[in-house]
Backbone bond lengths (Angstrom), bond angles and torsions (degrees), N, CA, C in turn:
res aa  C-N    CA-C-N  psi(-1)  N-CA   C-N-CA  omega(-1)  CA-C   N-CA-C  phi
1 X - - - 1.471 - - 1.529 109.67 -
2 X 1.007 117.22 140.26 1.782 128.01 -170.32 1.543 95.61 -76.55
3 X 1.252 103.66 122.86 1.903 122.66 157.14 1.488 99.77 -29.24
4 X 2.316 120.82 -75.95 0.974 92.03 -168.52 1.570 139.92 -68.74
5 X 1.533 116.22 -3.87 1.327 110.48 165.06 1.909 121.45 -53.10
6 X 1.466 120.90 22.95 1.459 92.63 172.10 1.713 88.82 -122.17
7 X 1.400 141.63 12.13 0.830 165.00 43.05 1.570 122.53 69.23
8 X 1.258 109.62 -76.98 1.284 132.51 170.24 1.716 130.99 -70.14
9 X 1.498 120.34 126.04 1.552 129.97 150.92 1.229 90.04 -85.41
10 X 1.503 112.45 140.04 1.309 130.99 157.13 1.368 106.70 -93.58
11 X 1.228 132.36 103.38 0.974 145.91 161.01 1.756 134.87 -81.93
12 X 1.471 104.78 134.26 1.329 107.30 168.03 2.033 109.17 -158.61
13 X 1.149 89.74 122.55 1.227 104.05 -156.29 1.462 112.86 -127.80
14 X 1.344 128.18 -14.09 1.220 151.10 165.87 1.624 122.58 -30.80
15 X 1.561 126.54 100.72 1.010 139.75 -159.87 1.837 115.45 -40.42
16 X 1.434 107.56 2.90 1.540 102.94 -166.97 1.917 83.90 -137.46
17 X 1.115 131.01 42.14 1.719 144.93 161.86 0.885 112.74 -53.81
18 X 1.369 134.08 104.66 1.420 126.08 167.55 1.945 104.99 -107.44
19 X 1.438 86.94 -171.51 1.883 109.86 -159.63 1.519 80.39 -81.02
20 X 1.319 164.31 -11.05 1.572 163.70 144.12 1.087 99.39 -35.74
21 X 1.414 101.04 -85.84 1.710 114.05 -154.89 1.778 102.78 -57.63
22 X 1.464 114.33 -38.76 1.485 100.45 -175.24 1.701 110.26 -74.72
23 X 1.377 132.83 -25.65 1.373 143.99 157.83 1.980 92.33 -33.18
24 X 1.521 84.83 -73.68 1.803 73.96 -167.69 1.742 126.17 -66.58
25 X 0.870 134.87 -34.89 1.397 139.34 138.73 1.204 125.57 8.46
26 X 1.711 100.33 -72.15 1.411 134.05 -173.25 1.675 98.60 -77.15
27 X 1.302 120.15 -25.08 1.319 109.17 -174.20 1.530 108.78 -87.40
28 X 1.630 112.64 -35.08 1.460 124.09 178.19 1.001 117.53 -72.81
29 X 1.399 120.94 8.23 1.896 126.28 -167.32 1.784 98.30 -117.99
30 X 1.351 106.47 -21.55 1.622 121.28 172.55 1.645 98.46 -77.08
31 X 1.238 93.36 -58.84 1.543 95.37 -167.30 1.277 120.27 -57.94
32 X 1.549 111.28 -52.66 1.876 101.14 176.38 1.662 114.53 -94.39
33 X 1.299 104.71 -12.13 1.669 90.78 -176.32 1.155 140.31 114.55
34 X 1.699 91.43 14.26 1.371 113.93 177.01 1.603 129.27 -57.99
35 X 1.599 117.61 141.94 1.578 97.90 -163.91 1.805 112.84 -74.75
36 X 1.551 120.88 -20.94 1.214 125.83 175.41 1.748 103.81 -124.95
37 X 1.526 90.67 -155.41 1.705 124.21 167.17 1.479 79.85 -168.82
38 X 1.895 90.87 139.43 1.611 126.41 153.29 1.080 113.32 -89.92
39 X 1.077 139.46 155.51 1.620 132.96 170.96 1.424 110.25 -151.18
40 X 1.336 117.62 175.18 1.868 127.09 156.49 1.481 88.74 -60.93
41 X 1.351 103.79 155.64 1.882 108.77 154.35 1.471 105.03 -69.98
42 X 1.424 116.90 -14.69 2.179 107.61 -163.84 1.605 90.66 -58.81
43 X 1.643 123.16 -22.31 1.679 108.50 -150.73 1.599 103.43 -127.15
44 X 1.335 106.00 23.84 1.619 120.12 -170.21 2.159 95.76 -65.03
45 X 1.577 108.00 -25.45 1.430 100.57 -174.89 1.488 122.86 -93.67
46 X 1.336 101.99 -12.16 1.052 124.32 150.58 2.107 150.90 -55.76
47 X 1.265 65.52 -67.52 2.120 77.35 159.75 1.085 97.40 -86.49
48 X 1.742 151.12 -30.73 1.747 122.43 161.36 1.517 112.06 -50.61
49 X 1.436 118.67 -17.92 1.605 96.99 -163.77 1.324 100.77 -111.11
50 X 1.536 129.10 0.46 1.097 139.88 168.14 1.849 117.66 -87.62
51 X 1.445 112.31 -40.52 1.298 119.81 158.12 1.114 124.71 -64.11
52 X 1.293 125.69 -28.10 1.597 147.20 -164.93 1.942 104.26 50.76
53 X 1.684 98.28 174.21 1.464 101.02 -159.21 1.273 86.12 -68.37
54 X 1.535 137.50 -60.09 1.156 132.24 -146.76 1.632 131.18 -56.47
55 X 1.544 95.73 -8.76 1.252 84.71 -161.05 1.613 115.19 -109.13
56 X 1.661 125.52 164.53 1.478 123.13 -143.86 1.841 87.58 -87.84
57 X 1.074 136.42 3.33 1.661 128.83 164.74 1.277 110.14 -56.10
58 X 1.421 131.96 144.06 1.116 123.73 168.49 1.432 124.31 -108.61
59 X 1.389 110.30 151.99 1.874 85.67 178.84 1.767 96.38 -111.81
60 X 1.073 97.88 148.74 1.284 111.46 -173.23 1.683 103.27 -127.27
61 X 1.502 119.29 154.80 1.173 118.55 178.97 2.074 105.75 -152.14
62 X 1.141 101.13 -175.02 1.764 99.02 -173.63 1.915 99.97 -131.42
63 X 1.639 92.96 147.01 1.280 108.52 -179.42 1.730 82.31 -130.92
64 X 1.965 95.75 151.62 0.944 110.15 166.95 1.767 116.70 82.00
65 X 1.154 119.79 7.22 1.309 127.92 -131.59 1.615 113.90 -93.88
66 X 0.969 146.77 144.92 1.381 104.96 -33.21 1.347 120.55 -119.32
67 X 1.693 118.09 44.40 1.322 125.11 151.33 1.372 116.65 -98.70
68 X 1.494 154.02 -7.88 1.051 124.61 146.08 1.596 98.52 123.27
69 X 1.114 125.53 -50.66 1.711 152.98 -135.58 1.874 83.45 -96.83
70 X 0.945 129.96 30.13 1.649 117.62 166.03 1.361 106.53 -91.50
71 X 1.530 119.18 150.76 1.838 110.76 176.85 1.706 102.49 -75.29
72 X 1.367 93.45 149.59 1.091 101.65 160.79 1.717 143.72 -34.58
73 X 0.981 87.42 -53.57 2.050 81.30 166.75 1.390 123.01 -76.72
74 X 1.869 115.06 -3.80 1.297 115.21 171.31 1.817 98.59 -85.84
75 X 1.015 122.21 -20.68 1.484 113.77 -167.17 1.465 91.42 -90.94
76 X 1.133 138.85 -47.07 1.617 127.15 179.42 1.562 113.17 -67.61
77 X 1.019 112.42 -17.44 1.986 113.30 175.01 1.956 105.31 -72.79
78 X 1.683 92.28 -36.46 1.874 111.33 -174.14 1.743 83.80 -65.28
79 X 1.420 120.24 -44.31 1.766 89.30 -154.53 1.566 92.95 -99.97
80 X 1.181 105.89 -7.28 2.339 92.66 170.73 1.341 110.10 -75.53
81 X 1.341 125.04 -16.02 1.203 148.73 -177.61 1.885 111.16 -55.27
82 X 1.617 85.84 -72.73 1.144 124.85 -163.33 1.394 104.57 -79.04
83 X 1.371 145.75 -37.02 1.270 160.78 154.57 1.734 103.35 -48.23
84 X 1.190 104.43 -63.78 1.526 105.77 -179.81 1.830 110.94 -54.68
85 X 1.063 112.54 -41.25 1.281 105.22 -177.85 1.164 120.52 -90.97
86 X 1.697 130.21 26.35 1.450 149.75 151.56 1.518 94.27 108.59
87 X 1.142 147.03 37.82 1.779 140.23 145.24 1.663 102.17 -41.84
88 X 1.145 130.34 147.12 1.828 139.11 148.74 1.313 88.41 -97.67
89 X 1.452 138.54 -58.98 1.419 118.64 -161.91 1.527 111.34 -137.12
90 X 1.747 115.41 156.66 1.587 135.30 -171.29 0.954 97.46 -90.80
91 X 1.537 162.62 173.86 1.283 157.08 23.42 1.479 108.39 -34.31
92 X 1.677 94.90 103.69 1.630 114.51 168.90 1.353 87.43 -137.43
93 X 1.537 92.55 133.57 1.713 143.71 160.40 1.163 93.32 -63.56
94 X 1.618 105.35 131.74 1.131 128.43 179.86 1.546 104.89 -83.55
95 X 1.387 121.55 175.58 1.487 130.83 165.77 1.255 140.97 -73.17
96 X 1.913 120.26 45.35 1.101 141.68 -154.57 1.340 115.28 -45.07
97 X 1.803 104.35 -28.12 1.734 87.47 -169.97 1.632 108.79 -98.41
98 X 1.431 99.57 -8.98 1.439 106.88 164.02 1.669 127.13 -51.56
99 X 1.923 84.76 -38.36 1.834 96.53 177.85 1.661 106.96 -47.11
100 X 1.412 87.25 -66.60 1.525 115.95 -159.57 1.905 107.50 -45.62
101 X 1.439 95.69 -31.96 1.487 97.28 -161.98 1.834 102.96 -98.93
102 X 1.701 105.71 12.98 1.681 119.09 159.69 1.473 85.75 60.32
103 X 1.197 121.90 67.54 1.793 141.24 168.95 1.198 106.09 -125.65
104 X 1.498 133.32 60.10 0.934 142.53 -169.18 1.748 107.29 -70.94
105 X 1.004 108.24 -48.59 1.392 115.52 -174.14 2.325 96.56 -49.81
106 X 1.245 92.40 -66.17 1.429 104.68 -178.38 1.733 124.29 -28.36
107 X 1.814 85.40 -40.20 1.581 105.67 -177.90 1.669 108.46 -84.57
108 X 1.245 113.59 -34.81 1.599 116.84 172.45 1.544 99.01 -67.54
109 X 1.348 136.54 -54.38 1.466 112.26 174.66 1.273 138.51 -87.84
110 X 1.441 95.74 17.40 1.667 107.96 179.23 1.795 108.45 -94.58
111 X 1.650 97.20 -30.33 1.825 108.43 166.61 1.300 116.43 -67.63
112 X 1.619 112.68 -36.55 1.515 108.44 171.59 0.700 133.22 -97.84
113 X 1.813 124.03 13.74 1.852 129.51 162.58 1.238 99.51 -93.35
114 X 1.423 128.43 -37.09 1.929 101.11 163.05 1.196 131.14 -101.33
115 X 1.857 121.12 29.57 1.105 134.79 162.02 1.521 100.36 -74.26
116 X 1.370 94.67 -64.12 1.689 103.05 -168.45 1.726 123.32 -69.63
117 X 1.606 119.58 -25.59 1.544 124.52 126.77 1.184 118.60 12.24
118 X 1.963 100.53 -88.92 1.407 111.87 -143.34 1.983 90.28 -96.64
119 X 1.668 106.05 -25.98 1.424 98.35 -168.80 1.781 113.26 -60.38
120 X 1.116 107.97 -32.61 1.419 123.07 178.17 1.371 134.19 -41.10
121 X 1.890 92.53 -34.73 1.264 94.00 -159.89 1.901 89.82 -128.13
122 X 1.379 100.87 48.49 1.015 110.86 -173.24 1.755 128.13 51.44
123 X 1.099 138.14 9.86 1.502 133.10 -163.86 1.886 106.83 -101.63
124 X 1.060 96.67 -155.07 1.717 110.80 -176.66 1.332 99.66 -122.02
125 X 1.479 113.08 133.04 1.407 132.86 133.17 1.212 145.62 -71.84
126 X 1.367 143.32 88.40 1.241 129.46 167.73 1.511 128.35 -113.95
127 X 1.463 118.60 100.54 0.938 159.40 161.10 2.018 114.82 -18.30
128 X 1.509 106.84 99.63 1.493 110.82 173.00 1.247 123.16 -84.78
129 X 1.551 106.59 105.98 1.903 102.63 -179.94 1.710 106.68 -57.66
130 X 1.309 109.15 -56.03 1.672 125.34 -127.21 1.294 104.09 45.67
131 X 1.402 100.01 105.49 1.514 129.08 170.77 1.100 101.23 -67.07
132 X 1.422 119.43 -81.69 2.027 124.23 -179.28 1.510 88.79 -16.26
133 X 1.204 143.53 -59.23 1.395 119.94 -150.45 1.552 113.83 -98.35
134 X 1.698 125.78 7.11 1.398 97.79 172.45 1.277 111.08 -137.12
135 X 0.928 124.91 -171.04 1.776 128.67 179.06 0.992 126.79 -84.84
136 X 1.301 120.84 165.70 1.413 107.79 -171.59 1.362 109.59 -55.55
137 X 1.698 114.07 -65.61 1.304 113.38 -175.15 1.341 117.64 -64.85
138 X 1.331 128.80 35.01 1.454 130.19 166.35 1.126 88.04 -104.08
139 X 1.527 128.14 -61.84 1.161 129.81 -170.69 1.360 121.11 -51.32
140 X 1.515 122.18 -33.37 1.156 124.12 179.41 1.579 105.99 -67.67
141 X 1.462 114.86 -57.51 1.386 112.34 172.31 1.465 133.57 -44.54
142 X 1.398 107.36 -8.95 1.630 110.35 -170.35 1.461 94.32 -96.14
143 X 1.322 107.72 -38.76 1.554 99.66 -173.10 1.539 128.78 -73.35
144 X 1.740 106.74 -14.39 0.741 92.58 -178.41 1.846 113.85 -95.21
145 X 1.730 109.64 9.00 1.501 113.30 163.39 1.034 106.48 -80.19
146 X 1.543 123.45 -55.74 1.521 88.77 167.30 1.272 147.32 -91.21
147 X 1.519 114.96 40.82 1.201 144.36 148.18 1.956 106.12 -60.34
148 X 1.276 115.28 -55.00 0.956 132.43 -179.43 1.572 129.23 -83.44
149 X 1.422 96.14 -11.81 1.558 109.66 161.50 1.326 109.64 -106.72
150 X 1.362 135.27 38.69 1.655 128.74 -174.42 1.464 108.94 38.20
151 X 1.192 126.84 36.65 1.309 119.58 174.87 1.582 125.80 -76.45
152 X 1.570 109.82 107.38 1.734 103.63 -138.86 1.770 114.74 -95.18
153 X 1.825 98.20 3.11 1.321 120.38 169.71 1.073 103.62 -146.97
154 X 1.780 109.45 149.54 1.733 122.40 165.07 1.103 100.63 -122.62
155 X 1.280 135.78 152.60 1.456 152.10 -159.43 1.859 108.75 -141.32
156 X 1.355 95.81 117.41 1.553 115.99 179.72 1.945 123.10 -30.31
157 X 1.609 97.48 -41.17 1.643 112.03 -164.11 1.231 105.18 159.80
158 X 1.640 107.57 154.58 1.544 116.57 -165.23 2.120 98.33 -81.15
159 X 1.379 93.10 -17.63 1.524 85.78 -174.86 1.619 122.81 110.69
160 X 1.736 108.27 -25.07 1.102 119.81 -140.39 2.365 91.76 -131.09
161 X 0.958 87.01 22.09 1.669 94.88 171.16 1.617 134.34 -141.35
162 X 1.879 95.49 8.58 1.426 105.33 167.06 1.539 118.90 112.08
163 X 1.796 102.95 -17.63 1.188 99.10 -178.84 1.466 117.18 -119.15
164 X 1.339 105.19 99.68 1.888 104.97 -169.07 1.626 99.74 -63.51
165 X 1.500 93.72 169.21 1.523 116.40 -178.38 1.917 103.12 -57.53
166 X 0.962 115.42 150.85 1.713 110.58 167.74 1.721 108.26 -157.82
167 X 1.213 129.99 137.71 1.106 135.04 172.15 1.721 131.07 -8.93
168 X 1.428 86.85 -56.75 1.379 85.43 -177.55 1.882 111.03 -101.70
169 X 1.077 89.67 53.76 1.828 101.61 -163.54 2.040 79.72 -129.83
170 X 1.582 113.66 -45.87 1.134 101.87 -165.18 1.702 85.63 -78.00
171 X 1.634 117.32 -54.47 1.424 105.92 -155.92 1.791 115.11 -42.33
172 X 1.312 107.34 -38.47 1.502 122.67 176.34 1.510 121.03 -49.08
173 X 1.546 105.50 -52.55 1.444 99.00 165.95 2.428 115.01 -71.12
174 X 0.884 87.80 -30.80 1.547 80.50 172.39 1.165 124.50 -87.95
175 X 1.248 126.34 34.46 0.770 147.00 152.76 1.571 145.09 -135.99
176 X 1.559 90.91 6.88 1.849 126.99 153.77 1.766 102.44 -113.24
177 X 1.076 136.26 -0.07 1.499 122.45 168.60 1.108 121.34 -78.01
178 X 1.263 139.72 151.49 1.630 140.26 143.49 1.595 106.62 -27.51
179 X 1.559 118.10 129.59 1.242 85.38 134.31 1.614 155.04 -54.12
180 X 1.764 109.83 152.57 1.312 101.00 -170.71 1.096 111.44 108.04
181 X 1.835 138.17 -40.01 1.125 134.69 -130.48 2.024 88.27 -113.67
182 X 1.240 114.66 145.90 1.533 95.08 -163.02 1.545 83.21 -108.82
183 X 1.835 94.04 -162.62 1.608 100.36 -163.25 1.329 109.50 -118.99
184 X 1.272 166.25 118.86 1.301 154.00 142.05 1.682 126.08 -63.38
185 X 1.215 125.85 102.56 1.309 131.40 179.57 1.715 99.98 -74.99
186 X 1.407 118.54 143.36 1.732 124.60 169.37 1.151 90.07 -173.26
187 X 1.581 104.73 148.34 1.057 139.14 -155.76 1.428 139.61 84.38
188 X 1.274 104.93 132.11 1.998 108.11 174.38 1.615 116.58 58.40
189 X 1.288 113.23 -9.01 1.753 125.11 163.09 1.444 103.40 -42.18
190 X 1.541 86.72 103.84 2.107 82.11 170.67 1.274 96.20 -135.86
191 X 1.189 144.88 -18.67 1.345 150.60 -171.92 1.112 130.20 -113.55
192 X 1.543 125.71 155.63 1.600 114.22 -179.53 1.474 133.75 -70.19
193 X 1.760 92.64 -28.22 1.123 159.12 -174.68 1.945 87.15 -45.15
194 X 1.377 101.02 -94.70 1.508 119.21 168.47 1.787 110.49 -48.85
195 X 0.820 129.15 -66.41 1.391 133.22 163.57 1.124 117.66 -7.20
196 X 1.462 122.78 -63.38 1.614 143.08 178.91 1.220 82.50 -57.74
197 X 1.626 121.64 -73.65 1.296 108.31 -142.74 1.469 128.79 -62.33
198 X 1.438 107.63 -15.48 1.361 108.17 175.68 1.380 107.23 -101.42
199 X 1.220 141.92 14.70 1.293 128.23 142.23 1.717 119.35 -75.73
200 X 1.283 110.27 -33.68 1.146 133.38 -176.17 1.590 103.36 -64.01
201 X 1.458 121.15 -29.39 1.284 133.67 153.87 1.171 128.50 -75.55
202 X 1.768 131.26 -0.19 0.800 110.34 170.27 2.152 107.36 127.83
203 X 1.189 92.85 -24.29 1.769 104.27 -174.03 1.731 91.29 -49.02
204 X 1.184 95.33 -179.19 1.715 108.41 170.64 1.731 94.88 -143.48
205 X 1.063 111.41 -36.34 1.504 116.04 169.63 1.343 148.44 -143.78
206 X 0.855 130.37 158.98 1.969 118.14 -169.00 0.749 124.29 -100.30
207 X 1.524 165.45 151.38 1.378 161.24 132.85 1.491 106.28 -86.30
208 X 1.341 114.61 112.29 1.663 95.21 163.04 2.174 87.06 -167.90
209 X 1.060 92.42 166.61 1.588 102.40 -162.58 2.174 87.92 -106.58
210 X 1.125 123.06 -4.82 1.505 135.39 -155.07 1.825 89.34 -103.22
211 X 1.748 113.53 9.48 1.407 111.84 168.98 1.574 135.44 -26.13
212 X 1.488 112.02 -46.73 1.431 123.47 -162.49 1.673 94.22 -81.47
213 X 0.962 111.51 -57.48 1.670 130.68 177.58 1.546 116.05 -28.43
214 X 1.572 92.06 -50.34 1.666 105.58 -176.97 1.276 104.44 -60.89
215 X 1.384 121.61 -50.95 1.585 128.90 -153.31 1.091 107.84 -109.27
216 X 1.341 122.46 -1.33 1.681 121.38 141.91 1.757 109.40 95.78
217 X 1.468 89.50 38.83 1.657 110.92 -166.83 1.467 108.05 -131.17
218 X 1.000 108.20 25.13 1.773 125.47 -169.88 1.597 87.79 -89.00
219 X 1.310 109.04 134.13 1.635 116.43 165.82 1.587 117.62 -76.44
């Protein structure tokens, strides 16, 4: 079994997802050893009952997805939602146009209505900048709210706006995080090649749906 499979969310997230493709996913994440599954929330009850409780896979799902710009009490209903129907972890998109539009206040309580969400009910947060889209010192500023919201992962990009994950996209955020706070690479991961390299930078984990490929189990 490939090292980087413990490494890996197997992801599939793709606007046309059906109850198939997440069946198989969930079965290929048993089979080689993947550390999660991403999913739609529609099938969050699904891959729990296909993974079963016991086991160390995680299912992971997305709030906010994947522009960011939902109000606040719609993104905390997405993760009571999504928690209730067996999620371990959130990836919610932060409030990008809030950044942009220097609504800082907006963005500090938009980190701590789905900090406190998922913290509540015991699970994990990890938090989507889309890097490609902000500056450093945006970036620095986000991290350090959710520095201040226990935010216990930050995540590279939703994947889905042009700018894949790249090395110095992770080194940059780890080096604006709290300590402690780990890294999620997503996006444009198709290779092993890239894979390494952003652990080698620093990731703690992957998002990419290009799973089999990486670990050299692609038919």
């Amino acid at each position: 079994m490939s090292e980087l499979a413990q490494f890996i969310e197997h992801t599939i997230l793709k606007p046309d997802t059906t109850l198939t493709d997440v069946r198989r996913v969930c079965e290929e994440a048993k089979k080689y050893g993947f550390a999660g599954v991403c999913i739609p929330p529609l099938y969050v009850r699904e891959a729990r009952r296909i993974l079963g409780d016991g086991t160390r896979i995680r299912v992971a799902t997305v709030v906010g997805f994947p522009m960011g710009y939902s109000a606040i009490p719609a993104k905390s209903e997405e993760i009571k939602r999504a928690l209730e129907e067996g999620a371990d972890d959130i990836d919610a998109v932060i409030n990008i146009s809030a950044v942009k539009s220097d609504n800082w206040n907006h963005v500090k309580h938009d980190i701590e209505g789905v900090a406190l969400a998922t913290h509540m009910r015991g699970r994990t947060l990890k938090l989507i900048l889309e890097c490609g889209l902000l500056t450093d010192d945006e970036i620095k500023k986000i991290c350090e709210l959710a520095a201040e919201a226990r935010v216990a992962w930050l995540k590279t990009g939703t994947g889905f706006h042009g700018f894949p994950a790249t090395p110095e996209m992770v080194r940059h955020l780890r080096r604006a995080a709290s300590n402690g706070i780990k890294i999620k690479a997503a996006g444009g991961i198709r290779t092993t090649e890239i894979a390494k390299a952003l652990i080698e930078a620093g990731a703690d984990r992957l998002g990419t749906s290009a799973s089999l490929d990486i670990i050299g189990m692609a038919k």
